[in-house]
N, C-alpha and C positions, 0 to 999 in steps of 0.2 A: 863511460858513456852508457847510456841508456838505451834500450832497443826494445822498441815496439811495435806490433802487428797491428793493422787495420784491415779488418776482411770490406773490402769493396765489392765481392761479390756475393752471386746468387743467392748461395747455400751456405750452411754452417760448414768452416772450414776449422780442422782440427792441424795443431802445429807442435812439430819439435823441434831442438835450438842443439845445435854444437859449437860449444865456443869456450877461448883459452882463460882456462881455470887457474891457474900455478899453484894458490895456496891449498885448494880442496882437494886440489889431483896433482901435486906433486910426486909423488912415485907412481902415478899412472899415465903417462905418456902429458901434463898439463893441461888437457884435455875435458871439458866436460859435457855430458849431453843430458835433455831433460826433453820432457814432454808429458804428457799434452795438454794443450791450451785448446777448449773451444771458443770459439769466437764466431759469436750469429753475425750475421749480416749487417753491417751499417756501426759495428763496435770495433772496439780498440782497447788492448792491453799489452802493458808493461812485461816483458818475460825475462830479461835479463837484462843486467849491465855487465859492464866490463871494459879494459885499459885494454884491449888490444885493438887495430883498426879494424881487423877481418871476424868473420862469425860464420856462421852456415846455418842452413835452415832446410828441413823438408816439411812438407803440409798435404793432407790431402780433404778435399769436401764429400760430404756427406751423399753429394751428385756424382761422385766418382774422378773428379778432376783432381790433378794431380799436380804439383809443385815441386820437382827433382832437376839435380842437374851431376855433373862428377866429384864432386868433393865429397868427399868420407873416404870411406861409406861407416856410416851410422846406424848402432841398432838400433832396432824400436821395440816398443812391448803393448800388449793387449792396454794393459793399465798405463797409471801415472808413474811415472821414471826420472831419476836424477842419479843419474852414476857418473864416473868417468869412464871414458873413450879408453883406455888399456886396460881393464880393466874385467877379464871374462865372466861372464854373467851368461848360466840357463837361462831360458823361458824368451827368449826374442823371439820374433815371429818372422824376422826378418829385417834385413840390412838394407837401405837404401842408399841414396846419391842423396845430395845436399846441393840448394843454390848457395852459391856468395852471397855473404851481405859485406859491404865495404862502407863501413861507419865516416870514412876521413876523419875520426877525430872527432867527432862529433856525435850528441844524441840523432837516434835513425829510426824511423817511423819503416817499415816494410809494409808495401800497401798490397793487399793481394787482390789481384781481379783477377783476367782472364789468364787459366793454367798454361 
């Protein structure tokens, strides 16, 4: 399945993806996370697929809004990042929460508006 972001709001909204890798992060927990995608306003991009139903997502905009929830926690880094989630790795700036995304099985558009 396919999963996509749509920034619906204000600001340029920057996003990172945790979602189940098996073959790339087999000996790290199956796990993988990546980021980031900016995404101005009014646009949409493809950031990952994947066979499992569930995915996670943190985002934050350039306005200070925020898109977290409890699932991870997730690192993140200054730059662009693709590791797996067991995986210890210097230089994060910090660890976040993650929303659910629940695909059902299906390609998922995540529309983001209001934080």
């Amino acid at each position: 399945m396919k999963v996509q972001f749509r920034n619906s709001y204000s600001s340029k909204v920057w996003v990172a993806v945790m979602y189940f890798s098996p073959d790339a992060c087999a000996e790290y927990g199956r796990w993988e996370t990546a980021g980031w995608w900016g995404i101005n306003p009014g646009q949409q991009v493809w950031a990952f697929s994947t066979d499992n139903r569930y995915a996670a997502f943190y985002a934050e905009a350039d306005d200070g809004a925020i898109w977290s929830d409890g699932y991870g926690p997730m690192l993140v880094y200054t730059h662009a990042f693709r590791i797996c989630l067991g995986l210890g790795q210097t230089g994060a700036i910090g660890s976040v929460g993650c929303r659910l995304i629940d695909t059902t099985g299906r390609d998922t558009i995540v529309n983001l508006k209001g934080a």
